[in-house]
C-alpha positions in Angstrom: 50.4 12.3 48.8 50.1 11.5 45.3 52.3 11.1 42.1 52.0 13.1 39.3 53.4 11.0 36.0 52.6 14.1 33.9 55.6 16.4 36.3 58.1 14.1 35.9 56.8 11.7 37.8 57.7 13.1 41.9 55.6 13.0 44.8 53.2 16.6 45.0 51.4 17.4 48.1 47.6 17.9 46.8 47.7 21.6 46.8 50.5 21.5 43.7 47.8 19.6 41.8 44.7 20.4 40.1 41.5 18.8 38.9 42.3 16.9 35.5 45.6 15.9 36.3 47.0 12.6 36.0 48.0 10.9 39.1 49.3 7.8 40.4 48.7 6.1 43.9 51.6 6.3 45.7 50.9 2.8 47.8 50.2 1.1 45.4 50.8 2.2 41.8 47.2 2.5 40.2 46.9 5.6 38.1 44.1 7.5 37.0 42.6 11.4 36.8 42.1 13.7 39.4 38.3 14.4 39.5 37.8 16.4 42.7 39.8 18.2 45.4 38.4 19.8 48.4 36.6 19.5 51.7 33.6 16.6 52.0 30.7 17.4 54.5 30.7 15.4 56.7 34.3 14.5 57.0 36.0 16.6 59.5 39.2 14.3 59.9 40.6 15.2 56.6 40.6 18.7 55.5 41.0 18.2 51.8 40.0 15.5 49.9 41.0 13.9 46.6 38.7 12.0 44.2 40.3 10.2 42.1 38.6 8.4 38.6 41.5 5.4 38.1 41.9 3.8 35.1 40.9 0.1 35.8 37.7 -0.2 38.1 38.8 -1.7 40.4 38.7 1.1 43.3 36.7 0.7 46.7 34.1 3.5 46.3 32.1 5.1 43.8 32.2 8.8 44.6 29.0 8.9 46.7 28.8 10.3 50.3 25.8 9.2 52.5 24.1 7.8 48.9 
């Protein structure tokens, strides 16, 4: 789950957001925009995905599957 500092800062299951929208990690408090929600081939263990561009880079990933 994520946070959502732009609804009043609660806990939204990932359907309740949208692309664009501001979120903030719920573990561990890094905050940054919504880019992408939905399935990712490949990845059968999580049916819906969240890509996430956070503010500071200082993420694990850059967006890329299999590249």
């Amino acid at each position: 789950m994520l946070q959502s500092p732009t609804k009043t800062h609660r806990t939204l299951p990932l359907h309740a957001l949208s692309v664009g929208d501001r979120v903030e990690l719920q573990h561990d408090g890094r905050r940054g925009h919504l880019a992408y929600l939905g399935p990712v081939e490949g990845q059968s263990s999580q049916p819906i995905w969240a890509g996430i561009i956070l503010d500071t880079a200082d993420g694990l990933n850059d967006g890329s599957v299999n590249g």
